[in-house]
C-alpha positions in Angstrom: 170.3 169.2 -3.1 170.3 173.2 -3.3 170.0 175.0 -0.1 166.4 176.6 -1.0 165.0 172.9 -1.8 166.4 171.8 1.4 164.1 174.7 2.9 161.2 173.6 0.9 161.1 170.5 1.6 161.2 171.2 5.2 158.2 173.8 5.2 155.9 171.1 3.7 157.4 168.6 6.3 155.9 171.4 9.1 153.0 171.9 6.7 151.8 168.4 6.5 151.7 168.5 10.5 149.1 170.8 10.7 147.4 170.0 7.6 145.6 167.7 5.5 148.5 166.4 3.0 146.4 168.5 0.2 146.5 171.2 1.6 149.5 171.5 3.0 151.1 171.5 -0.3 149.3 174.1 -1.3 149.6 176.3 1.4 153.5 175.4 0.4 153.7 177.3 -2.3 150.9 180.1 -0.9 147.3 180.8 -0.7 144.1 181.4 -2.7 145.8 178.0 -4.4 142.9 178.1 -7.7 142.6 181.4 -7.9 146.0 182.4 -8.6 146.3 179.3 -10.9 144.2 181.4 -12.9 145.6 184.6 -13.0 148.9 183.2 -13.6 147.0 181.2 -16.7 145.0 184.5 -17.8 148.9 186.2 -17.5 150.4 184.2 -19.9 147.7 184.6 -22.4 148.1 188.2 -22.0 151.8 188.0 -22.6 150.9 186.0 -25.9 150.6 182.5 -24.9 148.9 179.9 -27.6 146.8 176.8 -26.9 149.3 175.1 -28.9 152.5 176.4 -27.7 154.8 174.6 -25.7 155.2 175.7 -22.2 158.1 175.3 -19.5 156.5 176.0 -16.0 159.6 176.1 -14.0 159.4 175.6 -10.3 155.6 174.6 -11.2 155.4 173.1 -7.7 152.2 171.4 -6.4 150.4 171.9 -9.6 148.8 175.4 -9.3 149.3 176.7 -13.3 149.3 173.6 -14.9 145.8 172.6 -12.9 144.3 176.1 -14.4 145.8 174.8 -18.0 145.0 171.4 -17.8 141.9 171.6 -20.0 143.9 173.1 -22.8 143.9 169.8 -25.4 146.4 171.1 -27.8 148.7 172.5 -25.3 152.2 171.2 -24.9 153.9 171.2 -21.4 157.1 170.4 -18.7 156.5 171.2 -15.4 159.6 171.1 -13.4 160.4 171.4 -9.9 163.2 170.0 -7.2 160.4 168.9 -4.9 159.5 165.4 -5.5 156.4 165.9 -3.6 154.8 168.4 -4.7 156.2 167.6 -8.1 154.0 164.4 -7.7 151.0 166.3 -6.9 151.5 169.2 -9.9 150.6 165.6 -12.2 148.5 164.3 -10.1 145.6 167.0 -10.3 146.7 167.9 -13.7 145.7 164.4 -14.8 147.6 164.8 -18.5 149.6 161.8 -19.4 150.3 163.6 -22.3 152.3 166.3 -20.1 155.6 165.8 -18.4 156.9 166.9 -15.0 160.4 166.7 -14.4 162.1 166.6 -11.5 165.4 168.8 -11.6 168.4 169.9 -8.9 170.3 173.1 -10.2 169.2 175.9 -12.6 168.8 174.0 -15.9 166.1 172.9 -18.0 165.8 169.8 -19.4 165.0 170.7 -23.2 166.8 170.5 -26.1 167.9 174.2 -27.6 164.9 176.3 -29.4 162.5 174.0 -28.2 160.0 176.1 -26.5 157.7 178.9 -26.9 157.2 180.2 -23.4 158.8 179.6 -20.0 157.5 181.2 -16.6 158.9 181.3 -13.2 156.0 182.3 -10.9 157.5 183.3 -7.5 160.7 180.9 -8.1 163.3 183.9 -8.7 161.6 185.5 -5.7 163.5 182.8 -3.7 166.6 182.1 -5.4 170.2 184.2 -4.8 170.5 186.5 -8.1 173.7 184.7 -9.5 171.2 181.1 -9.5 168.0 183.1 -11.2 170.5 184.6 -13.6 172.0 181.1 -14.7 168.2 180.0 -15.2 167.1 183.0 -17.2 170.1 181.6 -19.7 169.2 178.3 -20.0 165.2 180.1 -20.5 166.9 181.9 -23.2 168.3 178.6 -24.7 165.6 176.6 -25.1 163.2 179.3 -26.5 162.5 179.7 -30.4 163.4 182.4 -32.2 160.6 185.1 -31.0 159.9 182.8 -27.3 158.8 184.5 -24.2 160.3 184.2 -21.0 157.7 185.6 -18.2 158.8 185.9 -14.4 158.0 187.6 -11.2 160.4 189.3 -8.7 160.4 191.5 -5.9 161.2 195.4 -6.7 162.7 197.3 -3.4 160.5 200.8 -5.2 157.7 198.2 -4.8 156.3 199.5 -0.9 154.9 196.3 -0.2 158.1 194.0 -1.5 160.0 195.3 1.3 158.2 193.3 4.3 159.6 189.8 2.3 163.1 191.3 2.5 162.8 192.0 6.1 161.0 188.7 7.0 164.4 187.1 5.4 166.4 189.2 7.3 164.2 188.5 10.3 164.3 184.7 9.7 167.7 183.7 7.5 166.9 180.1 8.3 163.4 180.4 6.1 162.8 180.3 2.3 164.9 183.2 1.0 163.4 186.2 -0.1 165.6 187.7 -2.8 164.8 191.6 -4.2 166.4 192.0 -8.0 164.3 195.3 -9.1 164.0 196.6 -12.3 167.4 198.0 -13.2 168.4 194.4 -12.4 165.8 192.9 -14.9 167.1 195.4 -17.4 170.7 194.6 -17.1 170.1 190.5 -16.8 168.3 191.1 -20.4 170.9 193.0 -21.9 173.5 190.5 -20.7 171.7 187.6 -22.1 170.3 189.0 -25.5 166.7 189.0 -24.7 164.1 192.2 -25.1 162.3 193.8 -22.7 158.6 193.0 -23.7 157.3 195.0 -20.6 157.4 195.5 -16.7 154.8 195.7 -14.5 155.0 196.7 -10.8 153.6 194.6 -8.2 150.0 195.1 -7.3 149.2 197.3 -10.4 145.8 195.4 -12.3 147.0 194.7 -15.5 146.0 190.9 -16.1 142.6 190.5 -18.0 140.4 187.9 -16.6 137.9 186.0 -19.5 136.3 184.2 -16.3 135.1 185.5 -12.8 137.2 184.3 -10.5 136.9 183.7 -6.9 139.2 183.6 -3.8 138.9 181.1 -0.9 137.2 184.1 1.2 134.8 184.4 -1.4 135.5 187.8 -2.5 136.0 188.2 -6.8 138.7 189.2 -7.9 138.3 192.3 -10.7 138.1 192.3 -13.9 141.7 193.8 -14.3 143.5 191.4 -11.8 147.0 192.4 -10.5 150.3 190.3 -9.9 151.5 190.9 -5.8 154.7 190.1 -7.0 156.4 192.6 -10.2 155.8 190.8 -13.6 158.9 190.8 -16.6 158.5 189.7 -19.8 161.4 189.2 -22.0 161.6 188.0 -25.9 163.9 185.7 -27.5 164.9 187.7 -30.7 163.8 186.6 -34.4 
């Protein structure tokens, strides 16, 4: 077991103390649990995602993307995750026997080479060391087609607000790491592996158009140009 799912586990285990088992899991993996479910769905279609593409939602946790996708008939999906119990949930409420959720320990994915047309990391390089999000942005890069997306977020130090999650990890080492990688970083891991820079956007900048009105737990609507807190890459598989 990885040091970071050790952690995990053990913030739902304090979760589940305070709160119903539902929503402790989502609180796990943050708040505004539908909402951003959503966005991250309304994301991927604006980086090029299909209804009948196959998707790899890595680190899909309690369910979040794959609930906002899960009336999508012709989509193809793996969810994966190192958390058994939230990895349980993510099918529960997706409620798609036709969908797999995988339960993995290290940075691989469990698909054969070219297999896939899209995989995402929402807010799993955020809290991973940069040697382990690098070795997953390789295996990304193996099991994508020709022309494949890989689309992740990640913490940017020229992002104002990105700093306070570096400090809370230096305030709290014994907490889910909060790992900064930046642009230049994003950059170089591309080069490295062979992929293209699609584009790079900077946290909290509204790029993401919504096709729905969507809500947030306070009740407030998001706009119709919805931003990503965390910086958004997304990288191409060449032809």
């Amino acid at each position: 077991m990885t040091e970071n799912t050790h952690r995990y586990q053990r913030r739902v285990e304090i979760l589940t103390q305070i709160y119903d088992r539902q929503r402790a899991l989502e609180l796990s993996v943050g708040g505004d649990f539908d909402a951003l479910g959503i966005v991250e769905r309304e994301l991927l279609v604006y980086a090029g995602l299909r209804r009948d593409h196959l998707l790899i939602d890595v680190g899909c946790g309690c369910g979040r993307l794959s609930k906002a996708l899960a009336a999508w008939p012709d989509l193809k999906y793996v969810g994966i995750d190192s958390v058994a119990e939230l990895l349980a949930q993510a099918k529960s409420i997706s409620n798609r026997a036709d969908w797999q959720f995988v339960l993995v320990d290290g940075q691989t994915i469990p698909l054969i080479e070219g297999a896939a047309d899209f995989v995402c990391f929402f807010s799993v390089f955020t809290h991973m060391w940069q040697h382990e999000s690098f070795r997953y942005l390789c295996d990304a890069a193996r099991v994508l087609k020709a022309g494949g997306r890989a689309v992740f977020s990640f913490y940017d130090f020229a992002v104002s607000d990105h700093w306070r999650h570096f400090q809370y990890s230096v305030d709290h080492p014994d907490d889910v790491i909060n790992c900064v990688v930046g642009e230049a970083g994003v950059k170089a891991w591309a080069d490295h592996i062979g992929l293209n820079v699609v584009e790079l956007q900077a946290g909290g900048a509204p790029f993401i158009p919504l096709s729905i009105p969507v809500a947030r737990e306070d009740g407030t609507r998001l706009p119709g140009l919805a931003a990503f807190s965390q910086s958004i890459a997304v990288l191409e598989k060449p032809r």
